[in-house]
N, C-alpha and C positions, 0 to 999 in steps of 0.2 A: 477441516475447520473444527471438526469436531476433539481433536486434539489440542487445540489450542484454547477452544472453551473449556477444556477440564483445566489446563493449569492456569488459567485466566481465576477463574473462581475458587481455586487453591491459594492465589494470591500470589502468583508467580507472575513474572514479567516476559512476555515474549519480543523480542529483538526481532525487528523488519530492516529489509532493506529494498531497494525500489536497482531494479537493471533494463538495461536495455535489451532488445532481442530483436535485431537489424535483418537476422535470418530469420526470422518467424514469416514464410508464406502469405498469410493471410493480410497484413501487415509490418512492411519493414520499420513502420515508427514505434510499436508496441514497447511498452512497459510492465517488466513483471512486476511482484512483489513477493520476494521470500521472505517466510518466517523461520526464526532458530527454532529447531525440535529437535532436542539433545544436543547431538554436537554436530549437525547437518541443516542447511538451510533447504527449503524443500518451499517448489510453488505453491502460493498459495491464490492468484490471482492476477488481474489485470490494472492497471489504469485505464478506464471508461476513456474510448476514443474521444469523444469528445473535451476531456479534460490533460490528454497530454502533451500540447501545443504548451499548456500553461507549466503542467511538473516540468517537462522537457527543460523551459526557460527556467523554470527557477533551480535542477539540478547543477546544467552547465553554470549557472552565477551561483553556484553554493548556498542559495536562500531559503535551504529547507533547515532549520535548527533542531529540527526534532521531529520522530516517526512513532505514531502506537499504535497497538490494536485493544480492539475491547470488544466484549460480545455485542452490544450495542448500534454500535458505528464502524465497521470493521476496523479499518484504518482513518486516521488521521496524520496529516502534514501538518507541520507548525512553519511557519516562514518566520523570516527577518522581521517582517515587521508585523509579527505576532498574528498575522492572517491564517486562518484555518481553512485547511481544504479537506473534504469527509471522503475517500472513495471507496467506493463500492466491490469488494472482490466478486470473482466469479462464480461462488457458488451462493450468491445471496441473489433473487430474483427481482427486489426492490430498486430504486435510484436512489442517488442521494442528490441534494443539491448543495451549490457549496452556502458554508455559515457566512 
């Protein structure tokens, strides 16, 4: 994280994407979230179990229109119908609820 808060506050854009990890043990529903850093995308966290019944539905129906991160709020999802979801990576010990 700590690399993405320095080009965050450079003013640079870090590019997320959200995958599945069907073999992840602990959880075959799990969702990561990589971040671009340089030219390799590299974990940077989870979707909070509780919250990905909901990512799940809205990736398979393509209603996510937009992903950021920010020192902040880690990550944000933007839907279709302009709804925000805030989640939480794994190295932030806080919850978030959703806006």
């Amino acid at each position: 994280m700590t690399e993405i808060k320095h080009k965050l506050i450079n003013g640079e854009t870090v590019p997320v994407q959200l995958h599945f990890e069907p073999v992840n043990r602990r959880d075959e529903n799990a969702i990561v979230v990589h971040a671009c850093l340089g030219n390799c995308w590299k974990p940077n966290g989870y979707v909070p179990g509780i919250k990905v019944a909901k990512v799940t539905h809205a990736v398979n129906n393509q209603e996510i229109t937009k992903m950021t991160i920010d020192c902040e709020i880690p990550i944000h999802l933007v839907f279709v119908n302009n709804e925000i979801l805030c989640l939480c990576n794994h190295y932030e010990k806080r919850t978030l609820d959703e806006k």
